[in-house]
N, C-alpha and C positions, 0 to 999 in steps of 0.2 A: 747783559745777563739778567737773565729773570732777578735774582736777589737783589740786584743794581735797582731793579725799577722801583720809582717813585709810585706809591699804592693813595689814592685821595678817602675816603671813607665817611659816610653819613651812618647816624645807627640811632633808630628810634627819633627824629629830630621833629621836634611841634614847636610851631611859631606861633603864636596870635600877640596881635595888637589892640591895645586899648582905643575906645572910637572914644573923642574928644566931647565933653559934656554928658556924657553916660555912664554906664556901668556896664555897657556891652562891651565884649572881647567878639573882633573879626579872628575867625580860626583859620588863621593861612594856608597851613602845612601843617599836614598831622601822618605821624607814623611813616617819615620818608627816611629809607638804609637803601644806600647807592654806593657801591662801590667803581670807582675810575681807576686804571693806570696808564705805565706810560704809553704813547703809542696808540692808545684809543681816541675815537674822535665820537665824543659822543653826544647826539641833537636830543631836545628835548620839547616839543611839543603839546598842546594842551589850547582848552579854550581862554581867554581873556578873566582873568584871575582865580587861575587856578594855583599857583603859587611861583610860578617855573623863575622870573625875574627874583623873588623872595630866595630862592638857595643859591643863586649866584652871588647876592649881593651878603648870604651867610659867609658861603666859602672866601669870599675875598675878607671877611673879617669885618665890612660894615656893618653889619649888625649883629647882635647875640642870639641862638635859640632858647626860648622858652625852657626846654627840656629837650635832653637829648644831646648826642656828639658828634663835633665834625673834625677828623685830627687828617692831618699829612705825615704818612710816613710813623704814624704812632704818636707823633707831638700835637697836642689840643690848638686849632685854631681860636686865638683869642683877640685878633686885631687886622689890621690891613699887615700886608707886606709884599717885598717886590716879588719874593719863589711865587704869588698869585698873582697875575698879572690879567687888569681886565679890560678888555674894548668894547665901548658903549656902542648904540643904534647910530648917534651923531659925533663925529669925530674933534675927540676933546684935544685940539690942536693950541695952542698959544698963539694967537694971531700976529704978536710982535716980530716974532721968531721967523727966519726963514727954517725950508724943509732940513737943511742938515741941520741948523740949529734946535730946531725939535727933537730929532733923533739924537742930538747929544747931550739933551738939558739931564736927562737921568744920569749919564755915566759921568757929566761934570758934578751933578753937585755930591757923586760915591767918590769922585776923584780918580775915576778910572779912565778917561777918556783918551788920554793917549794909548793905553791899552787894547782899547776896543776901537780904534783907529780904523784897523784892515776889515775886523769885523762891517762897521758901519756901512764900510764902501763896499763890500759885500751885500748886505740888506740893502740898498740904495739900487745896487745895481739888478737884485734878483726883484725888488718892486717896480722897477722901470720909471726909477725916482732919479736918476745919475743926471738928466741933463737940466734937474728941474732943481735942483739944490740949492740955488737962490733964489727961488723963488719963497712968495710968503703963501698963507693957507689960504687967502681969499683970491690967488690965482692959481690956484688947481680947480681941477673938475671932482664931482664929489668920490668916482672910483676910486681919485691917485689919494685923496685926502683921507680914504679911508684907509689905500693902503700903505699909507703912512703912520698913520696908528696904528697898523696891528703888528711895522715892524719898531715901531718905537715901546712895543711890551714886549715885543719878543729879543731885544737889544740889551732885555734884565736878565735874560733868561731865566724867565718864568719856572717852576715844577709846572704849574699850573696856567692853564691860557684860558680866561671864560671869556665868554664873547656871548654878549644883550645884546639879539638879532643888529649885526654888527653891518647886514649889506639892505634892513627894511628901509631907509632913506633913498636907497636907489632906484634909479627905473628898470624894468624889465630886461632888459638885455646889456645893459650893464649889471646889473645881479650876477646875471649869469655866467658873466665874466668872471667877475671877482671872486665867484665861487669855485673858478676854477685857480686861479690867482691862491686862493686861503688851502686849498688839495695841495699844491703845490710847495706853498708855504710848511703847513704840515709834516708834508712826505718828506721835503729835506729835513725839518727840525726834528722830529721826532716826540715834540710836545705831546703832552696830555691836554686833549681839549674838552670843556664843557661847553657847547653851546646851547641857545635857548632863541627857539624861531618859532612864528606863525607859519611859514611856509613849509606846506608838509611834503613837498619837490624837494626842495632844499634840504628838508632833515631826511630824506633817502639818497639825496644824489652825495652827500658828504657824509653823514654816519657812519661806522663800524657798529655803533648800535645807536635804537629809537627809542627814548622812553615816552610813552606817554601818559599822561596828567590827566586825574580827573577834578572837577572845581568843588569848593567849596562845604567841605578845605581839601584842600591841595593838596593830592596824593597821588601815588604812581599807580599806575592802572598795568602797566606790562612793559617790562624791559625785555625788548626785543633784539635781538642780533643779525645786521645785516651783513651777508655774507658776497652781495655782488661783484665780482672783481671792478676795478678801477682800469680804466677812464669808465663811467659807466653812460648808460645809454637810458637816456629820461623816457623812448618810447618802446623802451624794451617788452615782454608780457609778464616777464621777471618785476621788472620797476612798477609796471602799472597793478601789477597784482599784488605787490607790496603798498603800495597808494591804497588801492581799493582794502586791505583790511584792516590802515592806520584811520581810511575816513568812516569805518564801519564802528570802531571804537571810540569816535569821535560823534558817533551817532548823524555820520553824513552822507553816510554810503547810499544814499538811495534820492529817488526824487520827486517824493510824496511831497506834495502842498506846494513845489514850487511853481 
């Protein structure tokens, strides 16, 4: 039910960082109010320090804003916690640990894991992880290691799921995979997602909406809503005319000087 959903909330939020041996402030983020709920999957795009990696690493609680608020559900974010669960570019796996062991180091040390037993073998088996369970992280290939980590966040269940371009390590057509792998993941969980991608295929073929970013500092330029039903079609005139006015925004849309 609508009242049920988990609401995420930015409101006025400026970041800047002191530059080391100066008296300059780098201005990150200035004047970003984004609202997420549940159910949304929302990409975020922009050029290379524009801030996008900076509000993830807000919302998860490692770092504070400047000014300004980022609450879940009305409660002030003031630190990490599991309701935010986040998956990096490279998959932060415990090398020692085999695959189920990964996926249960969280709910052992909540003390939950016998709890979350049928759970686990559920996520194992919808990542197509079940036969690889003993296996350790440096005998996977980097797709399954990835989707390994995103269901070893989602085994907190998370409110929140951000995800730091979580498939940019991969090649091309495994991307494209996983991309379909994380729709899926999704569509069953029900998560609230934030991602933040260079690839602006990626933040159309998974979106419900596209923010984009413009740099320094780092501010939303247009939160967009995409409306293409799913499974969707990367060479649609729908898709591509959506490309064509996120790279017009991004001042790429054209092919003067190349």
């Amino acid at each position: 039910m609508a009242a049920d959903r988990n609401v995420l909330e930015l409101h006025k939020v400026y970041k800047g960082f002191a530059r080391i041996g100066t008296d300059d402030v780098t201005h990150a983020l200035e004047d970003i109010n984004l609202t997420v709920t549940d159910g949304e999957f929302v990409s975020v795009v922009g050029p290379s320090g524009c801030g996008k990696s900076t509000i993830l690493r807000l919302v998860a609680g490692l770092i504070v804003p400047t000014s300004g608020t980022l609450t879940l559900n009305g409660d002030p974010i003031t630190g990490p916690d599991p309701e935010r669960g986040m998956v990096f570019q490279k998959p932060t796996l415990f090398p020692w640990l085999t695959v189920e062991q990964n996926l249960n180091f969280s709910p052992r040390m909540m003390k939950r894991k016998d709890a979350l037993k049928e759970e686990a073998e559920r996520l194992l088996e919808l990542a197509g992880l079940t036969e690889f369970r003993n296996d350790f992280p440096h005998q996977l290939s980097g797709g399954m290691a990835q989707r390994l980590a995103l269901i070893r966040t989602m085994i907190n269940h998370p409110r929140v799921f951000l995800l730091d371009e979580p498939l940019g390590a991969l090649d091309a057509f495994t991307r494209m995979n996983m991309q379909d792998e994380l729709l899926n993941l999704w569509q069953r969980s029900g998560h609230m997602m934030l991602m933040v991608t260079h690839d602006i295929d990626e933040a159309l073929y998974l979106g419900t909406r596209v923010v984009v970013m413009a740099p320094r500092p780092g501010r939303i330029r247009v939160d967009m809503k995409n409306d293409m039903p799913y499974p969707r079609n990367r060479t649609s005139s729908a898709f591509l005319k959506f490309r064509k006015d996120v790279l017009e925004m991004l001042d790429f849309g054209h092919a003067e000087g190349a």
